[in-house]
C-alpha positions as CSV (number, residue, x, y, z in Angstrom):
1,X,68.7,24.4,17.6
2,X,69.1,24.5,21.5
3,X,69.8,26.4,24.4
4,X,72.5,28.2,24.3
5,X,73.2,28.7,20.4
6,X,74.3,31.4,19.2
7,X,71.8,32.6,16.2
8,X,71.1,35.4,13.8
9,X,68.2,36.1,12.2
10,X,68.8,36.7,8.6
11,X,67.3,39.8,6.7
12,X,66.5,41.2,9.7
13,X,66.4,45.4,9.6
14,X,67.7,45.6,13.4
15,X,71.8,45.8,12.7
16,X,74.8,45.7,15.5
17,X,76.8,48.6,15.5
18,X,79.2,47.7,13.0
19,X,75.9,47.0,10.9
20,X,76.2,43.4,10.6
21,X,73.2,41.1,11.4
22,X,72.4,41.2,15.4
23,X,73.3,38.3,17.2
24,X,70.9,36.4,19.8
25,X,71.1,33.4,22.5
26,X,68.7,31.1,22.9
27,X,67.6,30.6,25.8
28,X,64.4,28.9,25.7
29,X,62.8,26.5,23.2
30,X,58.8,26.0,22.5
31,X,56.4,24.8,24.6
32,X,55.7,21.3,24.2
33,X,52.0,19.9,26.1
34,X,51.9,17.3,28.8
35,X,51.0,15.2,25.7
36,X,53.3,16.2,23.1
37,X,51.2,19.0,21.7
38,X,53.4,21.9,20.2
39,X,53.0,24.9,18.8
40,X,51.6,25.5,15.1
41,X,54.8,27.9,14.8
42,X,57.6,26.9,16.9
43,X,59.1,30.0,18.8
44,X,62.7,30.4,20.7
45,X,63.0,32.6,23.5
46,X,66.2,34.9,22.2
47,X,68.2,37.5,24.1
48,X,69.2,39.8,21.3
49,X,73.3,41.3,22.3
50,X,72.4,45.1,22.7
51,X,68.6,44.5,22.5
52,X,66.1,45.9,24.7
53,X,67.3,43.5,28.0
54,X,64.2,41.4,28.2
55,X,63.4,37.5,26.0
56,X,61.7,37.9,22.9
57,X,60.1,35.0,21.4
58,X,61.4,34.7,17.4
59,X,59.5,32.1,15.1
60,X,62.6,29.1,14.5
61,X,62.4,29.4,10.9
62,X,63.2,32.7,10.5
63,X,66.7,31.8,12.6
64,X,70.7,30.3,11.5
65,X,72.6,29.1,14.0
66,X,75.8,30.9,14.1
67,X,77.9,28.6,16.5
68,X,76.2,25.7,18.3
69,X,76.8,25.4,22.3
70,X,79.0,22.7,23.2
């Protein structure tokens, strides 16, 4: 996964308007430490299509890459 994916978050309740799964961008990955140290629960920042407007952060595992940015 990496900036720029698009990604969908299976068994989700949230639906698009044709009532498929909603479909998100990444556009930030987790924090990694000035020494490596990273997150117990790695989290993308996601721009949801027709979601609120501002970046929630989604846990990675809960995501599937639709179609990987070139």
């Amino acid at each position: 996964m990496k900036v720029g994916d698009l990604v969908r978050m299976p068994g989700s309740r949230i639906r698009s308007e044709d009532g498929g799964d909603s479909l998100g961008v990444v556009v930030k990955m987790p924090y990694v430490g000035p020494k490596g140290e990273k997150q117990q629960t790695p989290r993308v920042g996601i721009y949801w299509m027709g979601g609120s407007g501002h970046l929630d952060w989604e846990p990675m595992a809960w995501l599937e890459v639709i179609n990987e940015s070139g």
